[in-house]
C-alpha positions in Angstrom: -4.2 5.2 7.0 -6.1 2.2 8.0 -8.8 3.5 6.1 -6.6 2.8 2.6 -4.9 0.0 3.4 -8.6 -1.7 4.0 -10.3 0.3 1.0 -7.2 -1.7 -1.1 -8.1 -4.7 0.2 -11.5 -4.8 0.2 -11.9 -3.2 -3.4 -8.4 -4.9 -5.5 -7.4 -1.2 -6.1 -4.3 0.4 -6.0 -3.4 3.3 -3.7 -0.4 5.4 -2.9 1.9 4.6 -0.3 4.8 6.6 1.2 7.2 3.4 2.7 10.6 3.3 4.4 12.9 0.8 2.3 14.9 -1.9 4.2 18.3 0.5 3.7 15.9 3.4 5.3 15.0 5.4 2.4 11.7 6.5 1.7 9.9 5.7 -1.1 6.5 7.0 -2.9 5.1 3.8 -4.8 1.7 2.7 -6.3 0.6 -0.8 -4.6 -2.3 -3.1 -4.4 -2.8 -4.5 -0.2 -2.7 -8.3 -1.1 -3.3 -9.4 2.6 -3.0 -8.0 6.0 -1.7 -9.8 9.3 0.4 -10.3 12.2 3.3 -10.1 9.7 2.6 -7.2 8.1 1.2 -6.2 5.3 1.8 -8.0 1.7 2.2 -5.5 -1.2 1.8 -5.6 -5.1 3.9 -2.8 -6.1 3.4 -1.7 -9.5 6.3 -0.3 -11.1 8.8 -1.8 -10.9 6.2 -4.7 -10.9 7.0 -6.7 -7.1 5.5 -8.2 -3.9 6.9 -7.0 -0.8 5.6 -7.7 2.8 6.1 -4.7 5.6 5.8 -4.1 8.9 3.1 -1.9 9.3 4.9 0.8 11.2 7.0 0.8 8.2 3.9 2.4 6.4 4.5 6.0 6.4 1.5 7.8 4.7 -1.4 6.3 2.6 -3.9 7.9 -0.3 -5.4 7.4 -3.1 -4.3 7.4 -6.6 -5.0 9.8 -8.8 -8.6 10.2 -10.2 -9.6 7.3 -7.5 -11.7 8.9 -4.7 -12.7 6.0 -3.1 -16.1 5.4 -4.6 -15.4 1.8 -5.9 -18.5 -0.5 -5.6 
């Protein structure tokens, strides 16, 4: 996972996230990593357009998109 989160980061590209909501649902979204730290980790989601910061423990799974193998220069 650490692997994604850094690959966002490094590269402004999206990847796909599987995240337990506040209320302690899970959710599959589609996010930009805006900045890593201490306090988490600060999230553009997508759709519904948002910024979010989470613990990561609260980071269940990470990949990439679709048609995005990892390959950005």
């Amino acid at each position: 996972m650490e692997r994604f989160l850094q690959y966002s980061l490094s590269h402004d590209r999206p990847i796909r996230l599987i995240i337990q909501e506040d209320d302690g649902r899970l959710r599959q979204v589609s996010a930009v990593v805006e900045e890593r730290g201490e306090g988490g980790v600060r999230l553009y989601i997508l759709r519904p357009p948002r910024r979010i910061t989470l613990p990561e423990d609260r980071i269940l799974a990470a990949s990439y998109v679709p048609k995005d193998e990892g390959l950005a220069e």
